[in-house]
C-alpha positions in Angstrom: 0.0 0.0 0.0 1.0 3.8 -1.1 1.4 6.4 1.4 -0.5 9.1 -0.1 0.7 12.7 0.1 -0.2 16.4 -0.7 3.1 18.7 -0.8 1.6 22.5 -0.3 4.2 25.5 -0.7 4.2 28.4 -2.4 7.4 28.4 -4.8 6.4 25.9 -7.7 10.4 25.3 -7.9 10.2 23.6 -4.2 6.9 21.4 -4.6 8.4 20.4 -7.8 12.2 19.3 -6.6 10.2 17.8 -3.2 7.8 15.6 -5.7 10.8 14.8 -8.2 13.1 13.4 -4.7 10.2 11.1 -3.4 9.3 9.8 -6.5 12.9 8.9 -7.5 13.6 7.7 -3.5 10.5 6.6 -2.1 8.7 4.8 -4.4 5.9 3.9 -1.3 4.7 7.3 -1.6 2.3 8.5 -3.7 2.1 12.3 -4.3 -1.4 12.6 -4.5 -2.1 16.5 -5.3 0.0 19.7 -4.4 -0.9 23.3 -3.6 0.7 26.7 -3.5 -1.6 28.4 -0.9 -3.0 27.4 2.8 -6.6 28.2 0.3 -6.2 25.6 -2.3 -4.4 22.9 0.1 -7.8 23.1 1.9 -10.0 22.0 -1.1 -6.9 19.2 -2.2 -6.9 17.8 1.6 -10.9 16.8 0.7 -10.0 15.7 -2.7 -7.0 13.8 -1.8 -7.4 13.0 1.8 -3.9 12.3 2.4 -2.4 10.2 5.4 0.1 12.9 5.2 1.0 16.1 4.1 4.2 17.9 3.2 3.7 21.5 4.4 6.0 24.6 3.7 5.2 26.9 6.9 6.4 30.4 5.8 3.3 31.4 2.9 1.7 34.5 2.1 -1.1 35.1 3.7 -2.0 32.7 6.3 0.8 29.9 7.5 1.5 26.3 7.5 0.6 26.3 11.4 -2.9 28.1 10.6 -3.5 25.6 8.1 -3.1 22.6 9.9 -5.3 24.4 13.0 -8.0 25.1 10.5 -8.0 21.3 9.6 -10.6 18.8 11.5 -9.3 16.6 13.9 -9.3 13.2 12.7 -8.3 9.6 14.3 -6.1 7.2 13.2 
């Protein structure tokens, strides 16, 4: 089974070298969806629904912290 992943950060360059490093050396993770604001993460952590999530924490805007407080708690 795939660990599935979001990667959220707002320079394209960084999501892209972060999703190019785990596909090459960690083939058990998937990279599920990616997002360049706290905004869009929100809508592709409901899409995706990822076991975990790749966050940047300096963004424009609102955080990586805010984000993940603005998230539901959920159980493992």
């Amino acid at each position: 089974m795939k660990l599935t992943t979001l990667i959220v950060d707002d320079e394209s360059a960084g999501r892209e070298t972060l999703a190019d490093m785990l596909q090459q050396y960690c083939p058990e993770i998937d990279v599920a969806g990616t997002a360049s604001s706290v905004a869009t993460a929100r809508k592709e952590v409901e899409r995706v629904k990822p076991h975990a999530v790749f966050l940047d924490i300096e963004m424009p805007r609102e955080n990586g912290f805010e984000f993940l407080s603005s998230l539901p708690h959920r159980s493992v």
